[in-house]
C-alpha positions in Angstrom: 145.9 58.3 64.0 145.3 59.9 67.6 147.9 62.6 66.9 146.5 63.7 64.0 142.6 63.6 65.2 144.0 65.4 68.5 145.4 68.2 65.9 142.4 68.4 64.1 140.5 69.1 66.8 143.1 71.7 68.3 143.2 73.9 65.0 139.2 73.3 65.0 139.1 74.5 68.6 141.4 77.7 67.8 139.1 78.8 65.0 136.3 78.5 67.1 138.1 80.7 69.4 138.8 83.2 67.3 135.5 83.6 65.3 134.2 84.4 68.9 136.8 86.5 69.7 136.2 88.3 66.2 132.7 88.3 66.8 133.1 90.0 70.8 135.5 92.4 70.1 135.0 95.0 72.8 133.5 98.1 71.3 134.9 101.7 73.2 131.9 102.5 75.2 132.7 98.9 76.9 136.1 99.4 77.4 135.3 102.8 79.1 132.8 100.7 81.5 135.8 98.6 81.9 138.4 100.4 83.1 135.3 102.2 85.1 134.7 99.2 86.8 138.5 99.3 87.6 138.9 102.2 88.9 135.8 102.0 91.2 137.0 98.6 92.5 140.3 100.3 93.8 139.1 103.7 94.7 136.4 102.8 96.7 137.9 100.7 99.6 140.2 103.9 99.7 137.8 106.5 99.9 136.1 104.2 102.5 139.5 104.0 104.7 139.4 107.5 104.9 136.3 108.9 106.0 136.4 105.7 108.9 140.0 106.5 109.7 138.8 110.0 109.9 135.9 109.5 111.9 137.9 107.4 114.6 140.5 109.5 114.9 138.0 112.4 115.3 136.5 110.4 118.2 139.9 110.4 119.8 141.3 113.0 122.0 144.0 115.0 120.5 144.7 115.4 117.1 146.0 112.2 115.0 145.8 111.0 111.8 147.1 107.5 112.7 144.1 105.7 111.9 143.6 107.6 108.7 146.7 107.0 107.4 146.7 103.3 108.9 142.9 102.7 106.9 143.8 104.8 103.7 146.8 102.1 103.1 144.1 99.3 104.0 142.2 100.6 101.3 145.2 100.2 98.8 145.9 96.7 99.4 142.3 96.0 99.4 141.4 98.1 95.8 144.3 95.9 94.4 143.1 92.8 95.6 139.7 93.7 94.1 141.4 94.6 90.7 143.4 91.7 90.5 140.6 89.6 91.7 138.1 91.2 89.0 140.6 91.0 86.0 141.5 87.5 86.8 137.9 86.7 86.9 137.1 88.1 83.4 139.6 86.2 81.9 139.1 83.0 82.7 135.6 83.6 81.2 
């Protein structure tokens, strides 16, 4: 008997599912402020890398582009973290 009431309520749970999924299907101006949002998320720490790597290394004497190079690659792990953070975030919701 529990097998059966355990299905019931799977399949029951499954439709409910996909009623809501049929019901929230993304529309294309939310997609666009999607993938936005993404590329915002991984740009940004980038951008942000290089205009501090380039202020420090114009602080320095000399001319370097060590710390420019050194935060511009901070900025890429950090944008992917951010974009894997947000996507995994939206989908568990």
């Amino acid at each position: 008997m529990t097998d059966k009431q355990d299905l019931k309520k799977h399949i029951e749970r499954q439709a409910r599912r996909m009623k809501k999924a049929e019901f929230e299907q993304p529309t294309l101006v939310a997609q666009t402020v999607y993938i936005g949002t993404l590329g915002l998320l991984f740009v940004l720490p980038v951008i942000v890398g290089a205009y501090v790597g380039q202020w420090i290394d114009s602080q320095m004497s000399g001319y370097s582009i060590r710390w420019t190079v050194s935060l511009i690659l901070v900025g890429v792990f950090l944008g992917g973290i951010n974009v894997y953070i947000f996507i995994r975030e939206r989908d568990n919701t």
